[in-house]
C-alpha positions as CSV (number, residue, x, y, z in Angstrom):
1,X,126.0,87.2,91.3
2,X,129.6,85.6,91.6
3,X,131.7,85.8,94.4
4,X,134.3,88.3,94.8
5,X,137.2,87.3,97.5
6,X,140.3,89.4,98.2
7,X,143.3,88.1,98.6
8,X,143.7,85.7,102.5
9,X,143.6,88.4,105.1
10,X,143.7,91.9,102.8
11,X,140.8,94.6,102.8
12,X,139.3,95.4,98.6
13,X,141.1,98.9,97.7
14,X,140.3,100.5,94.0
15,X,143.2,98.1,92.8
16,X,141.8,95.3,93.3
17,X,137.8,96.2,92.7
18,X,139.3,97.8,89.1
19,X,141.2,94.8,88.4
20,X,138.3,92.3,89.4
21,X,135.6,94.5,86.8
22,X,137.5,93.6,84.0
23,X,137.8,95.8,80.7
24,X,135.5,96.5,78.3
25,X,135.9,94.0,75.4
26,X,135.7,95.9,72.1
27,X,136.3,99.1,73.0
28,X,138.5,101.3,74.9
29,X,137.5,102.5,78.6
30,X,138.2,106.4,78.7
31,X,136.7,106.8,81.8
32,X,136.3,104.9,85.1
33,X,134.7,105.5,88.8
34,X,135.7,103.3,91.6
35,X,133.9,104.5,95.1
36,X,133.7,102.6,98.0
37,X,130.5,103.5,100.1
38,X,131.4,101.8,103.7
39,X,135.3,101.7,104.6
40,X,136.9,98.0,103.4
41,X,136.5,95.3,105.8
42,X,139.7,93.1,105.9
43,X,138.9,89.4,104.8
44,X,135.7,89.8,103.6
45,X,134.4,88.1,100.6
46,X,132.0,90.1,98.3
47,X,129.5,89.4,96.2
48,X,129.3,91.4,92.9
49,X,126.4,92.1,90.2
50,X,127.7,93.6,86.7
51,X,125.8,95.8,84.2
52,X,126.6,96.4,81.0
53,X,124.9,98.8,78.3
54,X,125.6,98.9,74.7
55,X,124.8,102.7,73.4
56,X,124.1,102.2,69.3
57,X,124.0,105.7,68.9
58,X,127.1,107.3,70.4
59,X,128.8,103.6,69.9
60,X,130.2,103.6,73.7
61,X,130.2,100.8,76.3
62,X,129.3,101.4,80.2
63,X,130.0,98.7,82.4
64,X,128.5,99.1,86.2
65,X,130.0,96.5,89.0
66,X,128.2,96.7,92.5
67,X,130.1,94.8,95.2
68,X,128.0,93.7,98.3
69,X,129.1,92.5,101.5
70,X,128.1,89.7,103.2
71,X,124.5,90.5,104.8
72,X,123.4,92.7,101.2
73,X,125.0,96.2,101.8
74,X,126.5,97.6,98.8
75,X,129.8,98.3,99.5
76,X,131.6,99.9,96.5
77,X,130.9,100.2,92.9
78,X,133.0,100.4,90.1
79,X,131.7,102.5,86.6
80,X,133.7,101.7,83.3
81,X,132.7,103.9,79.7
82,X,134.6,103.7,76.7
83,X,133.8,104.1,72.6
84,X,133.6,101.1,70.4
85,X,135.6,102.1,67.7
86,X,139.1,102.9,70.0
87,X,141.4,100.5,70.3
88,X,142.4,101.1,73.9
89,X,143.2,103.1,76.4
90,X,147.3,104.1,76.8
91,X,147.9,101.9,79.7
92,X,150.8,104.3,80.6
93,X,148.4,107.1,81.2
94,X,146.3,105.2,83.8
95,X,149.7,103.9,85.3
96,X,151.0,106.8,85.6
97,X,147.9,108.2,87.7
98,X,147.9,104.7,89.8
99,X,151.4,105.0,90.7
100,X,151.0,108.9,91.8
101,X,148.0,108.0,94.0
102,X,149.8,105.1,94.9
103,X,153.0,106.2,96.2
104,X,151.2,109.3,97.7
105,X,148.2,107.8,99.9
106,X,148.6,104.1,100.0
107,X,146.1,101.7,97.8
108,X,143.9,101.2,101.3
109,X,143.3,105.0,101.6
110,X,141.3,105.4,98.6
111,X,137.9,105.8,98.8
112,X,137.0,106.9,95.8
113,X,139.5,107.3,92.2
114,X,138.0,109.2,88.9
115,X,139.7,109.0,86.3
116,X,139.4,110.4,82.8
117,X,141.9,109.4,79.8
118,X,142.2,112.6,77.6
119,X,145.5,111.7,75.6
120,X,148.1,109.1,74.8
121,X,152.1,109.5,75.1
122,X,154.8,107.8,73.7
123,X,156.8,105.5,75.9
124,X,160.1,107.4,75.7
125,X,158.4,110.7,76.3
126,X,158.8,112.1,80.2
127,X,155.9,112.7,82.1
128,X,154.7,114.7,85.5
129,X,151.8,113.9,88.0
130,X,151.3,117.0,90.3
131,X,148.6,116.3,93.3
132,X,146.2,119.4,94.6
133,X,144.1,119.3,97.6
134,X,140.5,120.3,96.4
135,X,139.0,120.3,99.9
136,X,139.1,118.3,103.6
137,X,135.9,116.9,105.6
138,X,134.5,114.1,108.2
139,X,132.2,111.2,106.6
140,X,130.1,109.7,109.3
141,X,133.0,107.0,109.2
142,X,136.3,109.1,108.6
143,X,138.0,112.2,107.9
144,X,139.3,112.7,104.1
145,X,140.5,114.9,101.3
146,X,139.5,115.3,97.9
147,X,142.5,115.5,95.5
148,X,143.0,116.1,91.7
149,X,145.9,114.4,90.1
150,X,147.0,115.7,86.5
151,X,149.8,113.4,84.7
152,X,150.9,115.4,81.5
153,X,154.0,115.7,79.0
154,X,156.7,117.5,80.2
155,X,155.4,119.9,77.0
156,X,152.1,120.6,79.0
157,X,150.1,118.1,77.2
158,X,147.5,116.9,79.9
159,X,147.2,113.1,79.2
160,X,144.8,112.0,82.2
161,X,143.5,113.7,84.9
162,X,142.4,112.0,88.2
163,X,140.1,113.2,91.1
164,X,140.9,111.1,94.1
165,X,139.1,110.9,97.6
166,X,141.3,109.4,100.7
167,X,141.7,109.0,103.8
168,X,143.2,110.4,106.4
169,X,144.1,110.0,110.1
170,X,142.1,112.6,112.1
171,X,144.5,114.7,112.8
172,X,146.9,114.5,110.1
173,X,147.7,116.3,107.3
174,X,149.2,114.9,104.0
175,X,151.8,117.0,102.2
176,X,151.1,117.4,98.5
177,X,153.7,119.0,96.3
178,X,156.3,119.8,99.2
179,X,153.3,121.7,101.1
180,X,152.2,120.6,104.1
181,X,147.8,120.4,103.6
């Protein structure tokens, strides 16, 4: 296991933990998972143990990182599966999804980020996230929402499609789409 340390004084978000598993070399990842299982401690340097798994008959590549903290708890895990033969995921579709969750909730707020890649755009071409609130609860550490984020063409074409838990402050709501939740 190698040592995982966020930046001096900063708390791991799905940012970093993404960042910090790497890609898949040789093939293009399609789909990711990045869950945290215990809210991010500020400061505190993980551990990790990576897993990866070459499939020979449907020629895809899953990567599994487990981050622990410092006594042995798992803390997060991030899940990376992609098909040999592509040559790579459109980095503007995943972008595009970051910066929606981004700009929305904050990078600390995420929990947990799903994506799946499901088409490629050209660079000039315009493109629209809209956000959804799928459903509010309480974790035994926190209350948050389940979202789905959808970045397509300004043609309809659906691109990537995101399904985002995050947190929020007890008794606040976030407003998604001009509605307050």
């Amino acid at each position: 296991m190698k040592s995982v340390v966020p930046e001096a004084g900063s708390a791991p978000t799905f940012l970093s933990l993404g960042v910090a598993a790497g890609r898949l070399v040789g093939a293009g990842a399609d789909e990711a998972d990045i869950v945290f299982f215990l809210p991010p401690r500020t400061g505190e340097p993980l551990r990790e143990r990576v897993r990866t798994v070459r499939d020979t008959e449907t020629h895809r590549i899953d990567r599994t990182v487990e981050y622990f903290d410092t006594i042995g708890r798992r803390v997060a895990e991030v899940y990376l599966s992609g098909a040999e033969d592509a040559s790579g995921v459109p980095e503007r579709s995943v972008g595009e999804l970051v910066r929606c969750v981004v700009d929305r909730f904050g990078a600390a707020n995420v929990r947990r980020f799903r994506v799946r890649i499901t088409g490629s755009v050209a660079d000039a071409e315009p493109t629209t996230c809209s956000v959804g609130v799928l459903q509010r609860y309480r974790t035994d550490h926190e209350s948050v929402q389940d979202v789905a984020v959808v970045c397509a063409t300004d043609s309809g074409t659906v691109i990537a499609r995101a399904w985002v838990t995050v947190a929020v402050p007890a008794q606040a709501h976030v407003a998604v789409d001009g509605v307050s939740a």
